[in-house]
C-alpha positions in Angstrom: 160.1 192.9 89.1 158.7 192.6 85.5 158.6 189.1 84.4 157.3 189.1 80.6 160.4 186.9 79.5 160.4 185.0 82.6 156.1 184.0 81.5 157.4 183.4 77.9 160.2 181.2 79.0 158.3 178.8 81.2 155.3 178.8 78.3 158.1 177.6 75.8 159.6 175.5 78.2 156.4 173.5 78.8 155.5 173.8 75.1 158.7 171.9 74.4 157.8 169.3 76.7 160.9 170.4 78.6 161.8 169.6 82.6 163.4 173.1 84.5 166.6 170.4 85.0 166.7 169.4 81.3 166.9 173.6 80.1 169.1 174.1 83.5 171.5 171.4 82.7 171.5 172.8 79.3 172.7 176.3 80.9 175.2 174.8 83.4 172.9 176.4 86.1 171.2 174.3 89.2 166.9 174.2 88.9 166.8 176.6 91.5 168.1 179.4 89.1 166.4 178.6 86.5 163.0 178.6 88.8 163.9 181.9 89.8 164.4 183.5 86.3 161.0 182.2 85.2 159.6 183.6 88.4 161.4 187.1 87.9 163.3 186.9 90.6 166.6 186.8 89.0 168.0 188.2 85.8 169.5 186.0 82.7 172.5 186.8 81.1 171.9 187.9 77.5 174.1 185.1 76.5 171.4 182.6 78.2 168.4 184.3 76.2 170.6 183.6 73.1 170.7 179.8 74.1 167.4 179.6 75.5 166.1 181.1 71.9 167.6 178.0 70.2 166.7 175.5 73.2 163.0 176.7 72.7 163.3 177.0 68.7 162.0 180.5 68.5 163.8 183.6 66.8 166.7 185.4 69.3 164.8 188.9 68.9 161.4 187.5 70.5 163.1 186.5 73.7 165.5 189.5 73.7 162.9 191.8 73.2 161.1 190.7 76.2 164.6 190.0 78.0 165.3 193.9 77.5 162.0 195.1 78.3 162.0 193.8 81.4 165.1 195.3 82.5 163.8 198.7 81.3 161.0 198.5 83.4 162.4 197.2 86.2 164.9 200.4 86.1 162.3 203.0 85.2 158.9 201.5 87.0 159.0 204.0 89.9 160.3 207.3 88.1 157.3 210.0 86.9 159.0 210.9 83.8 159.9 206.9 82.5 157.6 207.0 79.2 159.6 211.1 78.7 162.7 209.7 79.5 162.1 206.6 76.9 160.8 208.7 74.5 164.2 210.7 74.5 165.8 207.6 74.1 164.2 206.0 71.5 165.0 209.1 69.2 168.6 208.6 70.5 169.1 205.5 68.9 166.8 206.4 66.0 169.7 209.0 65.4 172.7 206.7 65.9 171.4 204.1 63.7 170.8 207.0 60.7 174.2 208.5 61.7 175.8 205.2 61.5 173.7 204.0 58.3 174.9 206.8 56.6 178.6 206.6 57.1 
């Protein structure tokens, strides 16, 4: 599984000064999970990026933007046409957002 937020977390974590059961606490979660997301063996909810991003005083979008990419890549790291596929995508949602600009 790909674990870019999980490597960003624990660096901020540690930068912090922080203990797993001082964040976990934090998160109402037990150590254990917490271990586990920095390891990449379990997902966060969105709503915990969103905390961790002010636990860790760094902007929401850095830790979301790894928090998302990971779950892309975990969903598309065994298919041929991923990087096609994503392509098509990303011109998807270049389109909504002009469609819904321009409304």
């Amino acid at each position: 599984m790909a674990n870019q937020f999980g490597e960003r977390l624990k660096q901020l974590r540690e930068q912090n000064n922080l203990l797993q059961r001082q964040v976990a606490s934090i998160l109402e979660i037990d150590t254990p999970m917490l271990s586990k997301i920095e390891r990449g063996e379990r997902k966060a909810k969105k709503e915990q990026v969103i905390q961790l991003a002010r636990i860790m005083k760094v902007s929401n979008d850095e830790l979301l933007t790894l928090w998302l990419a990971d779950q892309i890549i975990d969903v598309t790291k065994d298919e041929d046409l991923a990087l096609k596929a994503m392509q098509v995508a990303e011109d998807e949602i270049k389109y909504r957002k002009t469609k819904k600009k321009n409304k």
